[in-house]
C-alpha positions as CSV (number, residue, x, y, z in Angstrom):
1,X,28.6,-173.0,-10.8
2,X,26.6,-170.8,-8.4
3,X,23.3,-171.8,-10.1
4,X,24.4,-175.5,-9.7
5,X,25.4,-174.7,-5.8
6,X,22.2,-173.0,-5.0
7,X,20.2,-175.9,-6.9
8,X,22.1,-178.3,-4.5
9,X,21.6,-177.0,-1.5
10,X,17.9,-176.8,-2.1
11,X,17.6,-180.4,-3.2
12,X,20.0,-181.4,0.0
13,X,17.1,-179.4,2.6
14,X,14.3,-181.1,0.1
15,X,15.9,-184.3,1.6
16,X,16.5,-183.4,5.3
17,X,12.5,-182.2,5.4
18,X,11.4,-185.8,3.9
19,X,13.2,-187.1,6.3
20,X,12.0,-185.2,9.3
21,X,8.1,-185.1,8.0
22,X,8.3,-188.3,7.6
23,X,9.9,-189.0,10.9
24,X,7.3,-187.1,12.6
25,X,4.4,-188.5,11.0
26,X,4.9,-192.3,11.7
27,X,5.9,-190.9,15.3
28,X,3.3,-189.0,16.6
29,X,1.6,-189.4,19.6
30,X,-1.8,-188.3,18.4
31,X,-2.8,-189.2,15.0
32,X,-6.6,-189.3,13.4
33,X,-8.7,-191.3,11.5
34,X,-8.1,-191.4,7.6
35,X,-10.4,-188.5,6.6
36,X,-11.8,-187.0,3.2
37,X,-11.4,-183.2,3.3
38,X,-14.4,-181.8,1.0
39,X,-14.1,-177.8,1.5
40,X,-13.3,-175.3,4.0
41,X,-15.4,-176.1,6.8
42,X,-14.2,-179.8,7.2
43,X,-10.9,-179.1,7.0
44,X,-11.7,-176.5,9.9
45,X,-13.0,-178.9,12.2
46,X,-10.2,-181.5,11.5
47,X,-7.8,-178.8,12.4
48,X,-9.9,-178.0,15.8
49,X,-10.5,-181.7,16.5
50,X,-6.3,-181.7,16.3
51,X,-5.5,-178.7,18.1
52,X,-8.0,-180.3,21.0
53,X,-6.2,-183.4,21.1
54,X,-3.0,-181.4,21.4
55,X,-4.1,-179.6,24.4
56,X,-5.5,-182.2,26.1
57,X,-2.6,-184.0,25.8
58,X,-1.0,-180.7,28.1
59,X,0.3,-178.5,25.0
60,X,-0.2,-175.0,26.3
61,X,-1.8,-172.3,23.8
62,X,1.4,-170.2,24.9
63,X,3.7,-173.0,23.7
64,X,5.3,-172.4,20.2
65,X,3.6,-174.5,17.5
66,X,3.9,-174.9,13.9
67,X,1.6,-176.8,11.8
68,X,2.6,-177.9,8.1
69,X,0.1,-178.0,5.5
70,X,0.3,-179.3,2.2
71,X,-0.4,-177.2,-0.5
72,X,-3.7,-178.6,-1.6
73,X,-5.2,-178.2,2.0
74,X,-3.8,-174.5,2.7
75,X,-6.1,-173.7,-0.3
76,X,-9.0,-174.7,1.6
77,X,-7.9,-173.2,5.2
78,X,-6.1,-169.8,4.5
79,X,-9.4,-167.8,4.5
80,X,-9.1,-169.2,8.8
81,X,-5.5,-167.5,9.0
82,X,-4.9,-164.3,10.4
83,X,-2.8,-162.3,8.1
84,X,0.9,-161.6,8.4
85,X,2.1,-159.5,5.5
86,X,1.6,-155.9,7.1
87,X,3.1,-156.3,10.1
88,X,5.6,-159.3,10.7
89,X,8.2,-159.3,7.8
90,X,10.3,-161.7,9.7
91,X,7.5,-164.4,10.1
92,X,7.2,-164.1,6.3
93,X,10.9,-164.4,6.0
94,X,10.8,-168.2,7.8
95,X,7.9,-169.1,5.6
96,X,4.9,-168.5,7.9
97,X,2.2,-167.8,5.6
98,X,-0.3,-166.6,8.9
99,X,-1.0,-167.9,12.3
100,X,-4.4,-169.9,13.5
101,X,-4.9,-170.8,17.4
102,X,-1.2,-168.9,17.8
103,X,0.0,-171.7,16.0
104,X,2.7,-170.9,13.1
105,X,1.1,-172.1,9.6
106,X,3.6,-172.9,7.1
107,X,3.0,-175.2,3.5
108,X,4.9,-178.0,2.3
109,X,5.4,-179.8,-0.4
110,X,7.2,-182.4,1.6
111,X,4.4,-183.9,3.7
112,X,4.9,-187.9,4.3
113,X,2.1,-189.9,2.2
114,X,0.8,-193.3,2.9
115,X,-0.3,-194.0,-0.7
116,X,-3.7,-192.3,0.4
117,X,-3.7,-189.7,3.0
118,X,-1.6,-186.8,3.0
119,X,-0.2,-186.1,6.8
120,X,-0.7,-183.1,8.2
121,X,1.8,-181.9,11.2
122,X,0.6,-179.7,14.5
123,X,3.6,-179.8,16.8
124,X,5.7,-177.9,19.8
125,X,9.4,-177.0,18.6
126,X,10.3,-179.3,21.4
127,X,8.5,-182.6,20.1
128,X,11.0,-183.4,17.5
129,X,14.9,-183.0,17.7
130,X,17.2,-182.6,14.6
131,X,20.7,-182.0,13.6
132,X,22.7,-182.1,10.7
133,X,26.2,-181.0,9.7
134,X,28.5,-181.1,6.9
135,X,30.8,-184.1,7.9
136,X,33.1,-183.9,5.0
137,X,34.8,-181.8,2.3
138,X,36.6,-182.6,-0.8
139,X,37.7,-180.4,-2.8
140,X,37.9,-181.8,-6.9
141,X,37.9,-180.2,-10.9
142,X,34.7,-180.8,-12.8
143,X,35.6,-183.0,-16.1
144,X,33.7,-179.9,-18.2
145,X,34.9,-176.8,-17.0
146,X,38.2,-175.1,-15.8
147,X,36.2,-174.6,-12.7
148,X,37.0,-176.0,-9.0
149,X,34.3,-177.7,-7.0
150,X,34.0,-179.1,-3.9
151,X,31.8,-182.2,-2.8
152,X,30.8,-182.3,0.6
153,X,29.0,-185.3,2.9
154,X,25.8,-183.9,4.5
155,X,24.7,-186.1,7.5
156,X,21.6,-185.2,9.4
157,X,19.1,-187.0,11.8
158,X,15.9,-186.5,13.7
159,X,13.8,-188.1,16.5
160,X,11.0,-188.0,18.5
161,X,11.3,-187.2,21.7
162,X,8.0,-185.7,22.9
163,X,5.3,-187.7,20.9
164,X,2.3,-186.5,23.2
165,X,3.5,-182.7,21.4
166,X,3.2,-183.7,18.1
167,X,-0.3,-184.4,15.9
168,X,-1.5,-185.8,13.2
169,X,-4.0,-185.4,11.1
170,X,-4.4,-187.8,7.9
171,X,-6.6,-186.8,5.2
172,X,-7.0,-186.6,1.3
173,X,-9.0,-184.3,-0.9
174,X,-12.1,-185.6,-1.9
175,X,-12.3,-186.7,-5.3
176,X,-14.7,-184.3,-8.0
């Protein structure tokens, strides 16, 4: 039963950061060009060209800012990362796997695609708003198993409220 509760509130956050990637990528206030991501350096100057439009758009380099990568592209840009595992166990904790331009990098499987481009996130922790809750418990007795459960209705929703803080960069790997 523990392995079944801890399987279910993983798929339940699975769902909740669909939602909000998603949310957040057909939101954005700055969003590029459709753009084939060959190797390291390219997918360093997309990442530039983003963080650029970000502060031009008045997102301070002291502001805090997390960018989402899928896992395919964090291949190609952790070499540009600075390293967090010696000193910053609670960054590692959160899933920051290094910082770039003071910006928190983290990997997702999760990212919103269009059918071709993947959507890579650069945002402010105040461009998106979010909340969830449990709105409802009920307790019952699996058919298999002398065992009491409970089910429970998780509610949750998310909105953009500062799209000029939030970028997007739409790519896809280029084919071998």
């Amino acid at each position: 039963m523990e392995a079944l509760q801890t399987e279910t509130t993983r798929a339940l956050a699975e769902k909740e950061d669909i939602f909000c990637a998603t949310q957040m990528a057909k939101n954005a206030g700055i969003k590029s060009k459709s753009l084939e991501i060959a190797d390291e350096a390219s997918a360093k100057k997309a990442v530039d060209d983003l963080f650029v439009s970000l502060w031009n758009n008045g997102v301070s380099a002291k502001d805090d800012v997390t960018m989402y990568l899928t896992p395919w592209f964090y291949m190609l840009f952790q070499n540009r990362l600075i390293d967090l595992k010696t000193n910053n166990d609670d960054l590692i904790a959160k899933g920051v796997l290094g910082l770039y331009n003071n910006a928190k990098i983290k990997m997702t499987n999760n990212a919103y695609n269009d059918g071709k481009d993947d959507y890579i996130i650069l945002k402010t922790s105040k461009a998106f708003a979010y909340c969830n809750g449990i709105d409802k418990l009920k307790p019952y007795e699996p058919e298999k198993g002398f065992a009491e459960a409970i089910k429970g209705l998780n509610t949750y929703g998310g909105k953009m409220v500062r799209p000029k803080e939030c970028a997007v960069l739409k790519c896809h790997q280029k084919a071998e």
